[in-house]
N, C-alpha and C positions, 0 to 999 in steps of 0.2 A: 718416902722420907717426909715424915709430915713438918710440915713451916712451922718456926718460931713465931711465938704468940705476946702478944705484952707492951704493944709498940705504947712511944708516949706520944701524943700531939704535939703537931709542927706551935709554932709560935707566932709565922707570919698570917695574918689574915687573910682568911678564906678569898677575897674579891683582890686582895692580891696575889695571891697563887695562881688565881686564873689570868688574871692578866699580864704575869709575871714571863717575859723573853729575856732582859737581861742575865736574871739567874738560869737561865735553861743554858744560854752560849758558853762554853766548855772554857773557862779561867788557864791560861798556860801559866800561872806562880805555882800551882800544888795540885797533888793527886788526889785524887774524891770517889773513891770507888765505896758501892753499896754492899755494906756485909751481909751476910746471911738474913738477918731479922730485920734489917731496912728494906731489904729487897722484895722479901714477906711483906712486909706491909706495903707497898708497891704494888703488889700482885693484886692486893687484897681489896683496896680502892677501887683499882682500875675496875675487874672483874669477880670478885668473891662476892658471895653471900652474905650481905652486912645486919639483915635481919629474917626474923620467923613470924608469919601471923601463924597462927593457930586456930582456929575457930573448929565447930561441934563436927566432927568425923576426921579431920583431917590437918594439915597445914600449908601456907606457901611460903616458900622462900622468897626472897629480892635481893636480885643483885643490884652491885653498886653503880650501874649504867645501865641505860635504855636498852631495850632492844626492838623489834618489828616483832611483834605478833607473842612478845616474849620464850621467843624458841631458843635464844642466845647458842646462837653456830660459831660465835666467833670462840674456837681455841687457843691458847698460849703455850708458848716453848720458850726454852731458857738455853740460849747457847754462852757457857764463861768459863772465863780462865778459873783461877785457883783464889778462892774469895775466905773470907774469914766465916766459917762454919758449915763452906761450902765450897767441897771440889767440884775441879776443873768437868766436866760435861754438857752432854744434852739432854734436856728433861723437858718431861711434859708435864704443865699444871693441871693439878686436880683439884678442880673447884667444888666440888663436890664436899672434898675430906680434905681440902688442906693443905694437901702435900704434894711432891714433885715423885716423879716417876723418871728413874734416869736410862734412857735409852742408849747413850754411849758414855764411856767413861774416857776421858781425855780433855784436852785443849781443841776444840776444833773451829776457834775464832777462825784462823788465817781462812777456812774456809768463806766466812764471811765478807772477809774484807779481799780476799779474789772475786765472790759474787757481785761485791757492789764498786768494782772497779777500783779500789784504793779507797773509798769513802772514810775523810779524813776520823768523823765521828766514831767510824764503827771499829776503825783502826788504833783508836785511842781510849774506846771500853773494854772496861774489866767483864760487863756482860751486856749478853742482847737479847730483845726480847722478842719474839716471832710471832705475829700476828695472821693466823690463818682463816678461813673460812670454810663449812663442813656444807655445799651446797643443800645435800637434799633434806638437810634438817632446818631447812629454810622455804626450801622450793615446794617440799609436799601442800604448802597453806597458799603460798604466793608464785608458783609457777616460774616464770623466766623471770620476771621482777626480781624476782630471788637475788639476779647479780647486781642490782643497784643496793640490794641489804645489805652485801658483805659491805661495802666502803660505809653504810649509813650506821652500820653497828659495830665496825669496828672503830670509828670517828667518835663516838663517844665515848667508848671505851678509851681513845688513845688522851680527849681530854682531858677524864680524871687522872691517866699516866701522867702527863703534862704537868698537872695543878699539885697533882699532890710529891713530881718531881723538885718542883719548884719551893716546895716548903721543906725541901729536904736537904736543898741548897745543890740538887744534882744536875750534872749537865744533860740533855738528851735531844735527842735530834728524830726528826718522823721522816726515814729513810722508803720511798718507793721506785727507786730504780734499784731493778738487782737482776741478775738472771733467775727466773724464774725456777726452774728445772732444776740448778745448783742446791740453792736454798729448801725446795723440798726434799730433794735425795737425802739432803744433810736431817730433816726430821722426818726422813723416808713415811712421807704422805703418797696414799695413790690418788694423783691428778683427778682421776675423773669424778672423784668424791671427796676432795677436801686440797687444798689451796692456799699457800702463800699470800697475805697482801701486804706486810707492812712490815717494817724491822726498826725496833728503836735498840740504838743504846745506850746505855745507860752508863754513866760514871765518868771519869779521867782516869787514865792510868796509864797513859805511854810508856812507862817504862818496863811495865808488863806486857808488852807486846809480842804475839808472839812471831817464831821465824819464818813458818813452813806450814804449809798444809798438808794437813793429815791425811795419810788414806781412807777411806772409809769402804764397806759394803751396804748394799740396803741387808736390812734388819728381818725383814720377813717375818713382823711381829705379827700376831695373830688378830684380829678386832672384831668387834661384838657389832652387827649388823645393827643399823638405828632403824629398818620398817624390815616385815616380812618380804618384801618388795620395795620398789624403789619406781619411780616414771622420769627416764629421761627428758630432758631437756636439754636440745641439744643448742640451742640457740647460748646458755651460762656456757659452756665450754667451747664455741666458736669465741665468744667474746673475748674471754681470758684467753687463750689461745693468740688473737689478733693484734691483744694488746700487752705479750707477753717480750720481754727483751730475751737473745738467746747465747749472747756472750760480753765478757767483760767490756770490750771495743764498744760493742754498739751501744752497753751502759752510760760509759763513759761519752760518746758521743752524743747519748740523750740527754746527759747531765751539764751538757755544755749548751743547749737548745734552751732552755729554760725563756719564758714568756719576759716582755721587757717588762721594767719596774714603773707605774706609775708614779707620778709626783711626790714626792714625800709634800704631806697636808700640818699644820702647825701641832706640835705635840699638844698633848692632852692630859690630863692627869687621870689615872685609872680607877678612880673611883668620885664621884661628883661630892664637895660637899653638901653638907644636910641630909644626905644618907647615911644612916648611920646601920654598921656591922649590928646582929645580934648579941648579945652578951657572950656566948661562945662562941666564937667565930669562926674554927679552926676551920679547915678543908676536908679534915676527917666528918666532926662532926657536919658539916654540908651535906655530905656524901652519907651518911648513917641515915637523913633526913629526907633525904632526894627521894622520889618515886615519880610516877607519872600521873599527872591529873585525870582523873574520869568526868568531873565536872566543874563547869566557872561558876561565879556565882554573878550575877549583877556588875557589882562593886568595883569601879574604876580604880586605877593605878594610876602613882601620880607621874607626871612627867620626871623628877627627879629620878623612880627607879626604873625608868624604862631608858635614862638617858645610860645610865648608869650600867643595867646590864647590856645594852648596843656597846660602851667604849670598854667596860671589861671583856667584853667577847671578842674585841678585833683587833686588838692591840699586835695581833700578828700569833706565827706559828710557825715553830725552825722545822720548815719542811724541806728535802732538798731538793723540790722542785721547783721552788723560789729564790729568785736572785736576793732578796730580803723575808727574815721573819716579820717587816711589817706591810709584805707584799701578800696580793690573795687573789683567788682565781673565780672566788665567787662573792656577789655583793648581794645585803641583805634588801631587798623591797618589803615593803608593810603594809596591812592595812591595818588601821589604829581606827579602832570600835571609842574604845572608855579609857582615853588618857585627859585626866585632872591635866589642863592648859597646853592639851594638843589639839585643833580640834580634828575632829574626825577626817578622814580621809585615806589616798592611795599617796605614800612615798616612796620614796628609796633614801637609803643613809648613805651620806656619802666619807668614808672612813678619812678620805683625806683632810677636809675640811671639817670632820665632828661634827656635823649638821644634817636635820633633815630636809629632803627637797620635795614639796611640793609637787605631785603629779597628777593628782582630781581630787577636789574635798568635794564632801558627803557624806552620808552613813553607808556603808556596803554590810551590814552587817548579814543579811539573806545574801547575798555573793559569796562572801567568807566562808557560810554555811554552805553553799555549793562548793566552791572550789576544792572543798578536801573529800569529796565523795557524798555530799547532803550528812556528815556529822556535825552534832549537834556543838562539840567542842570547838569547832574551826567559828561560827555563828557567835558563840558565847564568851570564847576566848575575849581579853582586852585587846592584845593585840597580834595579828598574824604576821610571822617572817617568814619568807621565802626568800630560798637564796637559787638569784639565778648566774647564770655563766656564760660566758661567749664560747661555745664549744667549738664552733671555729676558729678561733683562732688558738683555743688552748692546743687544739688538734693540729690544728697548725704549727704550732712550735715543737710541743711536744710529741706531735705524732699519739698511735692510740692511747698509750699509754696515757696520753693526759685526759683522757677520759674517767679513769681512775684516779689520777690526782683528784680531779675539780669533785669527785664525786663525795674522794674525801675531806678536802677541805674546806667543802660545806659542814658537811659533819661534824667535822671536829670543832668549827666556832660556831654550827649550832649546842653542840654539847656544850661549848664555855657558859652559853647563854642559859643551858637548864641549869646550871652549877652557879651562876650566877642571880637567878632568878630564884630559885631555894637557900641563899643565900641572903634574900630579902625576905626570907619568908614568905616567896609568891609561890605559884603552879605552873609548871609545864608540862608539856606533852609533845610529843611528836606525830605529827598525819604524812598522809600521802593525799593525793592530788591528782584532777585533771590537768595533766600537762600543758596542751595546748591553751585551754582555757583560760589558764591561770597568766602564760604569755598574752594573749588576747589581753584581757583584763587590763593589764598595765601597760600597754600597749597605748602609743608610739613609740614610749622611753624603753621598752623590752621587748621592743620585734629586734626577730634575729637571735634572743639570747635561748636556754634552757633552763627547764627548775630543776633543782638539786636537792632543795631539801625546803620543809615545811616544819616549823614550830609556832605553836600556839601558847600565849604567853599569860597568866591574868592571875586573880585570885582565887583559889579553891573552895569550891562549895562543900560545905560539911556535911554528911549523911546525916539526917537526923537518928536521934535515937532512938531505935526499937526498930527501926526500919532493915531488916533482911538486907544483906548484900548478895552480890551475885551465888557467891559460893555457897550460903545459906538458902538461896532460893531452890538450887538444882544443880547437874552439872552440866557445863559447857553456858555456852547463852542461850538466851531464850529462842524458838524458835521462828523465823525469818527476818529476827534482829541482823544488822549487815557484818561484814568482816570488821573487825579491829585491825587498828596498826599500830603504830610503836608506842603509843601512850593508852591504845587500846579505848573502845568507847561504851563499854560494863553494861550493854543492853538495848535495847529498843531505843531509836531516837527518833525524832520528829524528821520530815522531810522538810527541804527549802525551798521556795521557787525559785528558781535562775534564771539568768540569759538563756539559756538551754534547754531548761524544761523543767521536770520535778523530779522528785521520789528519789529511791535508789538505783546509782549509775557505774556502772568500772568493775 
């Protein structure tokens, strides 16, 4: 059934959609359910194909969100009631071509909102959105890592959800308590190769609710093998497994766990002035724009837009493992290379007070370069966020399961921050890291804590012209160039010296 095409641009500014919570929290005066061609364009943001390079033999496509290694495992499903140019079922999104694929025809919300124990949000949407992960389309390049990718790329996929819900004026919620097992039976996934992790819904409509859960069968649909073979790893399905909930009760019990709320810190305004939006500012076009940096150039960034995309990225996020959407489970650390009147050094931001806190000034810029694996991008980048987490205590309240939260909500306010940061017309990218090292590093203020997630932040360097790209030189990379990861690094890069050592490491 291919999606309706033709959507118009939202009207509220792009650096407000991102940092928009009040419009996400579900209004009780009137109903706001997404029709068929909002909904599409929804999809389309989040996870479609927003553009084609082309070049001599071939082409790539780009989707509208990051991915690791750009394999993009994270699938979508659509479970809703009976919508305007779209009935009631479940379908699979085909990003590919556009269109949905309906696997059952019916109403099979109430299945949802048994899974998520009553969850008032999913109870109250006309549709929801199923966020899954296909492990070994993931794992074949990255191994067991593989299962910190599904939260890493499904988080920024859920922030363009988010951003471009919010210019739509829709309610939506980032639900991770559910029975596990429930929710994939309902888009009859086999476990051992693809996986549940997130469910948003989308819209208000209580009065569509519906009464009863449906019966269902699994499907026993047929599927087109993704390798000749496949290499278990069994360590991605202990995990999920460990930190999987197995009924409504013990949902419901974990949704009452929830970590305590820090201080509320003096409000802020979501965008600084003297930064001024681009001439078209929408969220769409953001998102048409966005890609991932290959290279920085020199050229500092000034303190305004670095303040700027920090308080549009953390404004909060209605997750429901948070006693507040301006509560978070993981906090940004920095190290700031070329910020115009910051000077250089190691911070952390501290979201309550809008401020940055001094942790060691200096250049680290050969640190920077280590800590993401000796790429060149982490070195050149302006400046590097790491987001780390108290995984004790998330684990602690939340049990494993908050493993997965914290995983993803790093994720997803690093995604505000690539949305916000091409939004300024800057560059991001996304790396991965020496873990310990990177605690090390910032260490005293971050013993004890984990890293979550790493984005590097700066201006983009232009290819010159006439200079071959990757895809014009050969294919694949060049040979004993290092792995790429989610903003990928297009080739051979220099080594850094480190506390550690040199070369290439992980």
């Amino acid at each position: 059934m291919p999606l309706p095409t033709g959507w118009l641009s939202s009207r509220m500014p792009a650096l407000d959609a991102i940092a928009a919570i009040a419009a996400i929290e579900a209004p009780r005066d009137r109903a706001r359910v997404a029709d068929a061609r909002v909904l599409a364009k929804l999809l389309h943001y989040s996870a479609g194909i927003t553009r084609t390079l082309r070049f001599n033999g071939g082409a790539m496509e780009f989707r509208a969100a990051a991915c690791t290694g750009a394999l993009y495992h994270i699938e979508l499903y659509i479970v809703c009631g009976d919508l305007p140019g779209l009935e009631a079922g479940v379908y699979q999104v085909g990003v590919h071509d556009a269109s949905l694929r309906r696997l059952r025809a019916g109403d099979y919300r109430a299945a949802l909102i048994e899974a998520t124990a009553g969850e008032q949000a999913v109870a109250d949407a006309a549709a929801v959105i199923v966020y899954t992960t296909t492990f070994w389309r993931n794992a074949w390049k990255y191994q067991s890592r593989a299962y910190r990718h599904a939260f890493w790329d499904s988080g920024t996929i859920l922030a363009n959800t988010l951003a471009v819900a919010a210019s739509e004026g829709l309610p939506v919620r980032v639900v991770t308590g559910f029975v596990d097992t429930s929710v994939n039976r309902l888009i009859d996934v086999d476990t051992n190769h693809e996986a549940a992790v997130a469910l948003v819904p989308v819209g208000y409509d209580p009065g569509q609710r519906p009464s009863s859960v449906s019966a269902f069968e699994p499907l026993g649909l047929e599927t087109v093998p993704l390798s000749y073979h496949e290499i278990d790893y069994p360590l991605i399905r202990r995990m999920h497994q460990a930190s999987s909930l197995e009924s409504s009760e013990e949902v419901s019990d974990w949704r009452g766990a929830r970590p305590g709320a820090a201080p509320e810190g003096k409000p802020a305004p979501a965008v600084m002035a003297g930064v001024m939006e681009p001439e078209d500012g929408s969220i769409e076009t953001v998102i048409r724009r966005r890609g991932s940096s290959r290279r920085f150039s020199a050229t500092p960034i000034s303190a305004e837009a670095l303040t700027t995309v920090l308080e549009t990225a953390t404004h909060g996020i209605p997750g429901d493992y948070l006693d507040r959407p301006s509560d978070s489970l993981a906090e940004p650390y920095l190290i700031v290379n070329r910020v115009d009147g910051v000077a250089p050094g190691a911070y952390r931001y501290d979201r309550g007070r809008r401020e940055l806190e001094l942790l060691r000034s200096g250049s680290f810029i050969e640190e920077a370069g280590y800590l993401d694996l000796g790429q060149a991008l982490g070195a050149d980048a302006a400046v590097d966020v790491y987001f780390l987490a108290d995984l004790d205590t998330v684990v602690g309240s939340l049990g494993n399961r908050g493993y997965r939260a914290a995983q993803l909500d790093a994720a997803i306010t690093a995604g505000k921050m690539y949305l916000a940061a091409y939004a300024l017309e800057l560059g991001a990218t996304g790396l991965t890291f020496f873990d310990d090292d990177v605690i090390e590093f910032f260490s005293p203020r971050a013993r004890g804590l984990s890293v979550m997630f790493l984005l590097a932040l700066g201006v983009p360097a232009r290819r010159r012209a006439g200079a071959p790209n990757q895809m014009e030189r050969g294919r694949g990379r060049p040979r004993g160039a290092p792995q790429c990861h989610v903003g990928g690094c297009g080739g051979r890069r220099r080594a850094y010296e480190g506390a550690r050592g040199s070369g290439w490491r992980g």
